[in-house]
Steps between C-alpha positions, in 0.01 A plus 500: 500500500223341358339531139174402330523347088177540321419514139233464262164583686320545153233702734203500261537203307249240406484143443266516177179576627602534894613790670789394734430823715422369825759251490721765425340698822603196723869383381612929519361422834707194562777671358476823717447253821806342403736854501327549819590154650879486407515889589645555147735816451436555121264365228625459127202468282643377125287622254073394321384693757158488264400312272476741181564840450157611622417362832101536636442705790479181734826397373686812572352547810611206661865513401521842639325362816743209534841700397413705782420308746765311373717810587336560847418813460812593400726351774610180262656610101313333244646484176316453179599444124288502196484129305374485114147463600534853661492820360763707661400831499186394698742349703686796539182698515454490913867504600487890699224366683628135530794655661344622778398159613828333388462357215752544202317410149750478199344464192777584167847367486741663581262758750663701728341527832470848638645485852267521824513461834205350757525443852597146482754494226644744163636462225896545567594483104297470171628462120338342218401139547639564901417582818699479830239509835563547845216328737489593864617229730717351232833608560662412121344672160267284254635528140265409237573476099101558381421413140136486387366298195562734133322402229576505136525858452642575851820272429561698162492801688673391759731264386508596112374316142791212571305412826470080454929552482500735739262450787705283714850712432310814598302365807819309632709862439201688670496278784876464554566896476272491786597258728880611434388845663260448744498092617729415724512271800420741748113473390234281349523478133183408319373529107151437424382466082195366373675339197486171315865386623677157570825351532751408205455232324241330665172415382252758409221636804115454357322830531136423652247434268282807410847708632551815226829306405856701590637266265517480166794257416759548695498922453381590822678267686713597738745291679580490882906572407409821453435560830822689677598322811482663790107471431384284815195394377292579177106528524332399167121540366354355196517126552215406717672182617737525814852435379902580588703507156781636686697329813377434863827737561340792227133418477348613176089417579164531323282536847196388274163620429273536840221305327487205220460756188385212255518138408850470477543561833286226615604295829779782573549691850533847536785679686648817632874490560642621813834564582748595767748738385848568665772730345783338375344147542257273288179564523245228617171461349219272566215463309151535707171352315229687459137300558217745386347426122299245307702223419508473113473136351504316191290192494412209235180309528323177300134560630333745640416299795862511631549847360159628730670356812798599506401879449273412792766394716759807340296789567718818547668478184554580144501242218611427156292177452564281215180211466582249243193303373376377221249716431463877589357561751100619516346768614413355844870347523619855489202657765652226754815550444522897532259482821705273684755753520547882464872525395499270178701775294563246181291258424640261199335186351699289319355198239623182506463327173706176404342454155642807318846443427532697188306814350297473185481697196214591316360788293243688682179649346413826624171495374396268779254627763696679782426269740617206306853678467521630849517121565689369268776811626396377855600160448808546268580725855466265737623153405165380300331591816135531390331908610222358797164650449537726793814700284294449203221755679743732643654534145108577338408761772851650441452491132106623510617771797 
């Protein structure tokens, strides 16, 4: 059989100002094309479904659009976890009616899915964190371990006050009851988390920048031993990079964000993972790119000659553009700059000055005239870099507003 990896769709999420919406409408398109194309069996969707806890109506709309379609009406199991941008009950929220079209959404730890049967597949067995399906045409039982992201006070509850000691002992036990009773080679065994995991010993992952962090030291951490072994192949959310931190014989993967979430992901491809499952045997994954989205990029200038052409030349996508000059730049420097392109999301000047080398120390009177002091703060700010008169008027209609 064949199975789609997905993770991280962020559906809602903004870069700054920018929605990311209709990018998001294309690469759920790309990524639905794709299950079509390889005539996938089953579609694992590992967790930051949404952005935040409260989606917008466009937002919810389209990932309720795509799971289904996703699901083809029903004929194709989709199954979906909650991640830590996600709030679980509204995850949970739809599931009687997401059944219908065949679609499994698990949003707490430890859930236990109520059984149900469509015309294309059922659910043969169901415990907490488990469910065993049977898919028409596929002649062997899918077995999948499912544990959603729990925040702070979900792992006390779940896993008790002790929880940085006992996180990994519990989840490994958990996991291992659980493939000891119901994974053996006579099916597919699968475990999907979204969970801030890696290997032992080796050097810690970097959650994306702007991420809600898993992490905090290494307490949430939990390590791919844990995982029991007759898992075939472990589907991951939370790191939006594509990575295996297990074995090419046990693949542990991050499938990665659809879209470049923020500047830290600059230059990097998207992916969905998909694999060819066998009982008994190793499963085979490739990783397939995805090509919809603004490419994000961080840029450094010297003038704003060579900074105006190249966002002529670069036109669909976003920047973090550094200009180093040595002055700032003027009113008319900025106009040029920002109409030359319409997805500047940072723009940051930067002062070159050789002459300071040290900072000086002097009383200051406060009795001086505002103005005075605004630039004698400006300066002591910037490197001895004198206020032009242009700032100078912005600061007196600011101050006489």
């Amino acid at each position: 059989m064949k199975i789609l990896h997905t993770a991280d769709w962020h559906l809602g999420k903004r870069l700054d100002r920018f929605s990311r919406l209709e990018e998001q409408i294309l690469v759920m398109e790309e990524i639905i094309g794709i299950a079509d194309e390889e005539n996938i069996d089953l579609v694992i969707v590992a967790g930051d479904l949404f952005d935040n806890f409260n989606p917008g109506v466009e937002a919810t709309e389209l990932l309720y659009k795509t799971l289904k379609r996703l699901s083809q009406n029903g004929k194709r199991p989709v199954i979906a976890i909650s991640g830590n941008h996600d709030s679980p009950n509204l995850i949970d929220a739809p599931d009687p009616l997401a059944r219908e079209c065949g679609i499994i959404l698990i949003g707490h730890p430890k859930a236990e899915v109520i059984p149900f049967e469509t015309e294309h597949f059922k659910i043969l067995n169901s415990r907490e964190g488990f469910i065993e399906l049977a898919i028409q045409n596929i002649n062997f039982p899918v077995r999948v371990l499912h544990t959603p992201y729990a925040n702070e006070i979900r792992l006390k509850e779940y896993f008790g006050e002790n929880k940085e000691e006992e996180i990994n002992k519990v989840l490994s036990q958990m996991w291992k009851n659980l493939a000891d009773e119901f994974c053996d080679e006579q099916g597919i065994n699968l475990l999907t988390a979204h969970l801030y995991m890696n290997k032992r010993g080796a050097e810690i992952l970097e959650e994306p920048e702007g991420e809600k962090p898993i992490k905090i030291g290494n307490a949430d951490l939990i390590y791919s031993d844990a995982i029991p072994e007759q898992i075939q192949y472990t589907a991951l959310g939370h790191l939006h990079s594509f990575q295996n931190i297990g074995t090419s014989e046990k693949p542990v993967v991050y499938s990665s964000s659809p879209l470049c979430y923020s500047f830290s992901e600059a230059g990097q491809t998207k992916y969905v993972s998909i694999m060819e499952a066998f009982p008994g045997k190793n499963i085979s994954f490739e990783k397939k790119a995805l090509k919809n989205g603004r490419t994000l990029v961080r840029k450094s200038f010297t003038s704003v000659e060579d900074t105006v052409r190249w966002l002529n030349e670069n036109p669909n996508t976003f920047i973090e553009l550094t200009l180093e000059s040595e002055t700032f730049l003027t009113a008319d420097e900025r106009k040029m700059i920002y109409q030359s392109h319409s997805g500047i999301v940072h723009l940051i000047p930067k002062i070159k000055n050789s002459e300071m080398t040290g900072k000086e120390h002097y009383e200051i009177n406060l009795n001086q005239d505002i103005g005075i002091l605004f630039k004698d703060y400006f300066k002591s700010k910037n490197g001895g870099q004198e206020a032009n008169e242009e700032l100078m008027d912005l600061f007196n209609e600011i101050l006489n507003a």
